[in-house]
C-alpha positions as CSV (number, residue, x, y, z in Angstrom):
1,X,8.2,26.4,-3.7
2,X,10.1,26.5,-0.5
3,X,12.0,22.9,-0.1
4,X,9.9,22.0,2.6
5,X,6.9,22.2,0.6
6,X,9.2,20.4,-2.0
7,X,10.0,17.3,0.1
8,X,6.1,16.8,1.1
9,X,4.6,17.1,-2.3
10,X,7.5,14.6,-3.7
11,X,6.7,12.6,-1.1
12,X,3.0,12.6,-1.8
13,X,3.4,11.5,-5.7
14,X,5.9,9.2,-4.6
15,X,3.4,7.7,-2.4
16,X,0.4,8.5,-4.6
17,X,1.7,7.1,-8.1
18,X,1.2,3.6,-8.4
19,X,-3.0,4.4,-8.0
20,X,-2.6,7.6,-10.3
21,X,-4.2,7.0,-13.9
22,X,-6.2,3.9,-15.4
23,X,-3.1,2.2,-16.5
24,X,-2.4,0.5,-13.0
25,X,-5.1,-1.9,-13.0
26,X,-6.8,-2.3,-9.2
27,X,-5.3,-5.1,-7.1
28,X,-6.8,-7.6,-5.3
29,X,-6.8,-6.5,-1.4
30,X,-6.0,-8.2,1.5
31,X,-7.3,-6.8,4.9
32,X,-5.0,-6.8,7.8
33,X,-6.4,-5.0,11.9
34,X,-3.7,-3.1,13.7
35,X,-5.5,-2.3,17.4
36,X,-4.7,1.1,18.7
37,X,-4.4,1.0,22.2
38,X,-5.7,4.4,24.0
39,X,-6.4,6.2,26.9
40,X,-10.2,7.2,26.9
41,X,-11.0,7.2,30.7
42,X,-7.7,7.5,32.1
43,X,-5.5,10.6,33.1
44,X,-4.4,11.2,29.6
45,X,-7.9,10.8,28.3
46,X,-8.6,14.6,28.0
47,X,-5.7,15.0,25.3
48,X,-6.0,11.6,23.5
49,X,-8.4,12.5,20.5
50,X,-5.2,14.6,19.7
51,X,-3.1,11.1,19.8
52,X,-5.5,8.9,18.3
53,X,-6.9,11.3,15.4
54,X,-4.0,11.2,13.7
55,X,-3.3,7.8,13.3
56,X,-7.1,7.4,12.0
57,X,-5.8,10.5,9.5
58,X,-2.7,8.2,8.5
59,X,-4.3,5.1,8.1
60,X,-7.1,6.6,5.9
61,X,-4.5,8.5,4.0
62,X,-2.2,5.7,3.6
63,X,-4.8,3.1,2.5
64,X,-6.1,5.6,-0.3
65,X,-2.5,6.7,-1.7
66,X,-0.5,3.5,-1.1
67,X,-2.6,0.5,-0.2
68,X,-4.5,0.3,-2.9
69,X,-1.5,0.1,-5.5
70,X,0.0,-2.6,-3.0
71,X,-3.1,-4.5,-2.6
72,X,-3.3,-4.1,1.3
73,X,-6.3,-2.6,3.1
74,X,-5.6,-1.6,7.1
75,X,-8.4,-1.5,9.7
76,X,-7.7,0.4,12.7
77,X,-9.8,-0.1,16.0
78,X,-9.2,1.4,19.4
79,X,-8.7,-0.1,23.0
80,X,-9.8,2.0,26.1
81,X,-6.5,0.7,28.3
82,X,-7.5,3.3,30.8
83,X,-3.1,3.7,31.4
84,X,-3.6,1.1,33.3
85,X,-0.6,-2.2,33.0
86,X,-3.2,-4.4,34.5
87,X,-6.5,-2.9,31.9
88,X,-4.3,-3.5,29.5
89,X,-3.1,-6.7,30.2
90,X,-6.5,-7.9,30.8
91,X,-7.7,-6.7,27.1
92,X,-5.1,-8.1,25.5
93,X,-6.3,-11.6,24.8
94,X,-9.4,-10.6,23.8
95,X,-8.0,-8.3,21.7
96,X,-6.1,-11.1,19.7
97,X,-8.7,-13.4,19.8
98,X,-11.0,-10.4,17.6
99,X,-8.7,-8.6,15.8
100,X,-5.6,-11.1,15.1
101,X,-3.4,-7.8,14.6
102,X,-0.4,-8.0,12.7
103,X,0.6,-4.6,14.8
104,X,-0.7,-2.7,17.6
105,X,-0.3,1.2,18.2
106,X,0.9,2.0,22.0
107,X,0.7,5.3,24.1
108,X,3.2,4.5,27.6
109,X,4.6,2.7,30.2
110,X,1.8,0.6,31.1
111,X,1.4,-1.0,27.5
112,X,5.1,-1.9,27.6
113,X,4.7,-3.4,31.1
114,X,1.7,-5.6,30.2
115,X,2.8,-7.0,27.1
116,X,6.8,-6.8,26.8
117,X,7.1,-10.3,27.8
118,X,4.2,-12.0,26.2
119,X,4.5,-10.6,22.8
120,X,7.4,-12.3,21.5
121,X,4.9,-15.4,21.6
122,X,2.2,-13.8,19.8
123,X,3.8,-12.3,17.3
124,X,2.7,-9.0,17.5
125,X,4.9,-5.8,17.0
126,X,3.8,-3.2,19.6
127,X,5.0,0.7,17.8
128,X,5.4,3.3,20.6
129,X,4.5,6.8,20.8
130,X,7.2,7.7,23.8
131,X,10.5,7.2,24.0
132,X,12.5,4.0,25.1
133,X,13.0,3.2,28.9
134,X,16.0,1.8,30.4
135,X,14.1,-1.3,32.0
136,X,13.2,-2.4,28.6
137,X,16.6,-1.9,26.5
138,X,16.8,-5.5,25.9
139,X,17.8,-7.5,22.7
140,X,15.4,-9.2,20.4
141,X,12.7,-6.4,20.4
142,X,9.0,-7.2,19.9
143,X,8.3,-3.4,21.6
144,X,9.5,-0.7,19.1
145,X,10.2,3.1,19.7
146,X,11.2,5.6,16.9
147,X,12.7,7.4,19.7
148,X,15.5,6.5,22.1
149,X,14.8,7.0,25.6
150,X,14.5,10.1,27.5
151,X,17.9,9.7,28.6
152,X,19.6,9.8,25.1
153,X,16.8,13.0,24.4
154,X,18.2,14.9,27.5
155,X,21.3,14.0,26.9
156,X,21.8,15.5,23.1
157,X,20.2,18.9,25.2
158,X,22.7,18.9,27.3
159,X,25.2,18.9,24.3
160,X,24.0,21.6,22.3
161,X,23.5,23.8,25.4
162,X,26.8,23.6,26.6
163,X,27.8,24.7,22.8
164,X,25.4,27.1,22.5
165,X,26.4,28.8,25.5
166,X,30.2,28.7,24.7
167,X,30.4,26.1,28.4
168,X,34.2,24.9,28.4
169,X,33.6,22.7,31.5
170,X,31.1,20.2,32.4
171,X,27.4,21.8,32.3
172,X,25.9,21.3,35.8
173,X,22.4,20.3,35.8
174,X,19.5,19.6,38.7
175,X,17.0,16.6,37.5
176,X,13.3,17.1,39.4
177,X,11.5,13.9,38.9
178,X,9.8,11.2,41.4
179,X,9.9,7.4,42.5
180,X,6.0,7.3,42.0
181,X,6.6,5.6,38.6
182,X,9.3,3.7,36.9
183,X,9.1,5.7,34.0
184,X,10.3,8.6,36.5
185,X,12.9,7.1,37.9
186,X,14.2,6.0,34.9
187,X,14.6,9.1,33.3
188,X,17.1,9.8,36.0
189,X,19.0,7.2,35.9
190,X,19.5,7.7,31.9
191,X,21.2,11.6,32.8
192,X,22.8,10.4,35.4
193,X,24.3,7.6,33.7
194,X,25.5,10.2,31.0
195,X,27.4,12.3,33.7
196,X,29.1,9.3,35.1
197,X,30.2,8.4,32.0
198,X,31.1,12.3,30.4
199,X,32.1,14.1,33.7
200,X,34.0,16.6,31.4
201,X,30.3,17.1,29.7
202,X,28.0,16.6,32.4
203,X,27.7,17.2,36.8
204,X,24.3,16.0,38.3
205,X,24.4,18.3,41.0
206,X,21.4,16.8,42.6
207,X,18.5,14.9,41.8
208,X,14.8,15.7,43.6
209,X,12.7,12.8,43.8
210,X,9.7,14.6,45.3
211,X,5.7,13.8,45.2
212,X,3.8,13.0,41.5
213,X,2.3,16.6,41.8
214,X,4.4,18.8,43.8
215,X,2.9,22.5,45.2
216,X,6.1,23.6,46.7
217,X,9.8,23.1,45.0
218,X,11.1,26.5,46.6
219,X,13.7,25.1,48.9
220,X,14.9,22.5,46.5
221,X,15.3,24.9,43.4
222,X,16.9,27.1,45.9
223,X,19.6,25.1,47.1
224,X,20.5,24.0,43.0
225,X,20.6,27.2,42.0
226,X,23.1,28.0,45.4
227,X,25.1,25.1,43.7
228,X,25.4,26.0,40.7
229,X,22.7,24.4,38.5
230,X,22.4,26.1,35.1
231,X,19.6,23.7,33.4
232,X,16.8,21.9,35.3
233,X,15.6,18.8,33.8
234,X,12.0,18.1,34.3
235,X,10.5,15.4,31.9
236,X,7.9,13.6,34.0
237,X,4.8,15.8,34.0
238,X,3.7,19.3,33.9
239,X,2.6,19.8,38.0
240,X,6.2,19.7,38.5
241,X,7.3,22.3,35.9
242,X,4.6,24.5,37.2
243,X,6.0,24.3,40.3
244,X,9.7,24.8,39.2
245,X,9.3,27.5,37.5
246,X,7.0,29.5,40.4
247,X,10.2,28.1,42.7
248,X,12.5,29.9,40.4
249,X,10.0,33.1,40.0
250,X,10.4,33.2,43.7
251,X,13.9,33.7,44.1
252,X,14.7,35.6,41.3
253,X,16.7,33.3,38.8
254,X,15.3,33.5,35.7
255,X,18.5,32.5,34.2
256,X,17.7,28.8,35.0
257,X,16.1,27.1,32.3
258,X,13.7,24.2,32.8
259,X,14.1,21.2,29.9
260,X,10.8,19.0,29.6
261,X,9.9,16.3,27.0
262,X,7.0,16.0,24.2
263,X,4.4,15.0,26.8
264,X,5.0,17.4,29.4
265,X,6.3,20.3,26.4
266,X,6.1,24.0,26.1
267,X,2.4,24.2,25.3
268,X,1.1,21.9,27.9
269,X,3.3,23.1,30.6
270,X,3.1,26.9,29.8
271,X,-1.2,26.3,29.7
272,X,-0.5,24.7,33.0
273,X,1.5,27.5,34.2
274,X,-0.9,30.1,33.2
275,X,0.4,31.2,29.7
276,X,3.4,30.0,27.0
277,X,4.8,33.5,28.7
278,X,6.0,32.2,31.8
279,X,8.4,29.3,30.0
280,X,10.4,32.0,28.4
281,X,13.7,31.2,27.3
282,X,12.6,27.5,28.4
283,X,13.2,24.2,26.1
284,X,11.6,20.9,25.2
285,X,13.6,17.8,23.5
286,X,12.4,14.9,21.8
287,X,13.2,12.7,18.9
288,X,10.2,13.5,16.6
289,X,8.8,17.0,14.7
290,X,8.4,20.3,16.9
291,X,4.7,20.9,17.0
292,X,5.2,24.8,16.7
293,X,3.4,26.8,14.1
294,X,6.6,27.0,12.0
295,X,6.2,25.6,8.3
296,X,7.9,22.4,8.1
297,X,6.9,18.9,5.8
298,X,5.2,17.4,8.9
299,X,3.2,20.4,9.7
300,X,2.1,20.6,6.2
301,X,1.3,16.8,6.3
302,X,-0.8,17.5,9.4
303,X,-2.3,19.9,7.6
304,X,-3.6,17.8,4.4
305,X,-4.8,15.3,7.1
306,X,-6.7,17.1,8.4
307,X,-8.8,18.9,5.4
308,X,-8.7,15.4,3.4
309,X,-9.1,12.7,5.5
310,X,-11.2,14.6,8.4
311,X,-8.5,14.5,11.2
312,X,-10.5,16.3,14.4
313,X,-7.2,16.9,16.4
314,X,-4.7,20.1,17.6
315,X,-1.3,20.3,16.0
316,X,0.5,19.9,19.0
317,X,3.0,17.4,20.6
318,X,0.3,14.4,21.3
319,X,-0.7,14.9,17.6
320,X,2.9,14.3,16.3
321,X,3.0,11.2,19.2
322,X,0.1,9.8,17.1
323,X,1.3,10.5,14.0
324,X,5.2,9.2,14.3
325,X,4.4,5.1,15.1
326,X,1.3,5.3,12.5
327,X,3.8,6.3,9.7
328,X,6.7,4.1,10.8
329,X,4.2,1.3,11.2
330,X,2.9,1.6,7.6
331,X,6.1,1.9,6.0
332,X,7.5,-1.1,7.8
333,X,3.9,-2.6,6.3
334,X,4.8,-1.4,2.4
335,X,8.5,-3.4,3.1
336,X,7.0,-6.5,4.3
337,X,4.3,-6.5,1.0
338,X,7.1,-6.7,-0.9
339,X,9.3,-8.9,1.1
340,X,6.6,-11.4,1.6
341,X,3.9,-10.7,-0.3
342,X,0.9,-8.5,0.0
343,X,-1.6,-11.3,1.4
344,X,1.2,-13.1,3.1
345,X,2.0,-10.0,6.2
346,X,1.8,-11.7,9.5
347,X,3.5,-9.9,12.5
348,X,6.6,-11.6,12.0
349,X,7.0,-10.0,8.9
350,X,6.3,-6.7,10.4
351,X,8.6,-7.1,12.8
352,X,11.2,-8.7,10.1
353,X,10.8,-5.6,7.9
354,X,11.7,-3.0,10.7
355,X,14.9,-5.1,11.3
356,X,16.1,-5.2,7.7
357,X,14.6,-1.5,6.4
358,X,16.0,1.6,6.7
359,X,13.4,4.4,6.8
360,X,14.1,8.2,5.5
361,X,12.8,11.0,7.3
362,X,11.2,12.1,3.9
363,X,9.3,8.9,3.8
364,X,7.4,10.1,6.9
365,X,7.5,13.5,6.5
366,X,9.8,15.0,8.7
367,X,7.9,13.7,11.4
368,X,10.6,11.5,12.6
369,X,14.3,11.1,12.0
370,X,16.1,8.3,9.5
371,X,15.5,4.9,11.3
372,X,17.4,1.6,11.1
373,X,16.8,-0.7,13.7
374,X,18.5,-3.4,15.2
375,X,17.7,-7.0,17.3
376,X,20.1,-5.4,19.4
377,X,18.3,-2.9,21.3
378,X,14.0,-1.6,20.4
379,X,15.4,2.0,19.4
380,X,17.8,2.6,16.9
381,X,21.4,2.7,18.6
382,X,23.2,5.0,16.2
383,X,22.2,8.1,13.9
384,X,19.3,9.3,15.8
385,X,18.7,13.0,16.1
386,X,16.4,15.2,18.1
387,X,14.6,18.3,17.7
388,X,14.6,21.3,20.3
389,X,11.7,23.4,20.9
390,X,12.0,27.0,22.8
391,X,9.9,30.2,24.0
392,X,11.2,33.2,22.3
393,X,9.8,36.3,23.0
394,X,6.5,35.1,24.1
395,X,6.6,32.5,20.7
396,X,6.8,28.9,20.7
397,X,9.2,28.3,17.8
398,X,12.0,25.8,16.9
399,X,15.6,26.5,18.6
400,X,17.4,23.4,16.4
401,X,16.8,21.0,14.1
402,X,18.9,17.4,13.8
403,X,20.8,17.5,17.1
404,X,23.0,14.2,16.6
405,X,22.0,12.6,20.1
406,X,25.5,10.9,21.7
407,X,26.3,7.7,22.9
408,X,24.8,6.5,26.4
409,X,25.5,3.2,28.0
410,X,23.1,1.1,29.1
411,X,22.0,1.6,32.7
């Protein structure tokens, strides 16, 4: 049985055990809501069943093979927030007044912006599917991401490209990305806080801030590639890879490669671009499982999900957005049963467990890295890792696995 396989089907009888047999007698269950906030109308709404299928998948699985032995029960139910900061914020009340959630399930920027400050008081632990922002790196966390933010992603790239490619100076880079949202600008600050801080790693030759969608990037990716650029980071959306890379078709360097993150990957951007052909030699960089067709433990995972517990969803990156929160929030659940009791879990406790609980990759399957989190910051500050996704020879496959990601500073 190849190791993979190994760690998954452990992990399953680990999981599975304590409701194995007649000699466990049934527990008394206590019912707890965590509300999944989604994007059914909005502009991620076309790709969302792939985000939200999972966590139903997880949930269902989890209650069968783990509740039951604990004596918890989890209900899910799903919130159209449209992306929208102020749908959000205006569904929020109601959605404590029905539910009384002892978590809730986010997709973006706009959940984080609603409720960041008004969470602490309710007592509700928000789990996130993207990674961190620089705006909300603050102490005392009641927002949690499994990832850091984009800037610690892009930054454990840069590392591992300049090794790979035997660089001995600073790798020079060109960041597309656009003051239209936050998030955007943000994700520029984060690289070029790295460079400021690493010049002997790291040169931000220049940084675009050009329109949401952009048709046109041919003078701009001409004029890096004049100075130098050897890696172009795109992780805002796909319009502006698309463009890029034409840019780049267009005057002949195909020796540039583009970086992009989980939601605006390989697939999504190569269907954008007319096939996963044109993004050869191209990467992606995330903190959370490559959704290539290799066999790894959270492919297989994703797998059993979906011919058990009738997950209707593509293995793909928004899949594995789903899936990461669902099985951090659940584990941080099975802590807090038996820190506190399994019909004493309140939000606090939720929250309390993620503080004081390490979770191993092999408790969620690969899907995510070890996590130990801290009051001082709503990402883990140290031992994170990321994964690195490529095109190679037409195939979208896994370039690295476990890429340490280095120390940034706050911005």
């Amino acid at each position: 049985m190849p190791t993979r396989r190994k760690i998954l089907s452990a992990a399953l009888l680990a999981a599975g055990c304590a409701t194995m047999g007649v000699t466990v007698p049934a527990a008394a269950q206590t019912t707890y809501s965590i509300a999944s906030l989604a994007d059914f109308t909005g502009p991620y709404a076309d790709v969302m069943k792939d985000m939200v299928g999972p966590r139903w998948g997880a949930i269902d699985w989890w209650n069968n093979e783990v509740g039951k032995g604990l004596g918890v029960r989890l209900v899910l139910k799903d919130y159209d927030t449209r992306y929208d900061v102020a749908q959000t914020a205006s569904l929020w009340p109601g959605i404590l007044s029905e539910l009384r959630p002892i978590a809730a399930l986010g997709v973006g920027g706009p959940d984080v912006a609603a409720l960041q400050n008004r969470l602490p008081d309710d007592k509700v632990p928000l789990i996130m599917a993207t990674a961190a922002y620089g705006y909300a790196w603050m102490p005392n966390p009641w927002i949690f991401n499994s990832r850091p933010t984009y800037g610690h992603e892009a930054s454990a790239f840069y590392d591992w490209y300049r090794q790979q490619k035997g660089i001995t100076g600073p790798l020079k880079i060109g960041v597309i990305s656009s003051e239209a949202a936050p998030a955007y600008v943000d994700i520029a600050k984060g690289t070029q806080k790295y460079a400021a801080d690493n010049p002997d790693k790291l040169i931000v030759v220049e940084t675009v801030f050009t329109e949401v969608q952009p048709s046109d990037l041919t003078t701009q990716i001409n004029r890096m590639a004049r100075a130098g650029v050897q890696v172009i980071n795109i992780q805002t959306n796909t319009a502006a890879v698309v463009a890029t890379k034409r840019a780049l078709q267009a005057i002949g360097r195909k020796d540039i490669p583009i970086v992009m993150s989980s939601h605006n990957g390989l697939p999504a951007s190569g269907k954008a671009a007319g096939g996963l052909a044109q993004l050869e030699g191209d990467f992606e960089v995330y903190g959370m499982a490559i959704a290539s067709p290799d066999k790894t433990s959270s492919h297989d995972f994703f797998d059993m999900l979906r011919d058990k517990h009738k997950v209707q969803a593509n293995w793909n990156s928004l899949s594995v957005m789903g899936l990461a929160p669902t099985l951090l929030l659940v584990r941080a659940i099975e802590a807090a049963a038996k820190q506190v009791g399994p019909d004493k879990i309140t939000g606090e406790a939720v929250r309390k467990a993620l503080l004081s609980t390490q979770i191993s990759s092999e408790q969620m399957f690969e899907v995510l890295p070890n996590l130990a989190f801290s009051n001082d910051a709503p990402f883990p500050l140290s031992g994170l890792t990321v994964n690195i996704g490529t095109v190679k020879d037409g195939k979208y496959t896994i370039a690295a696995e476990r890429v340490p990601v280095p120390v940034v500073n706050k911005w």
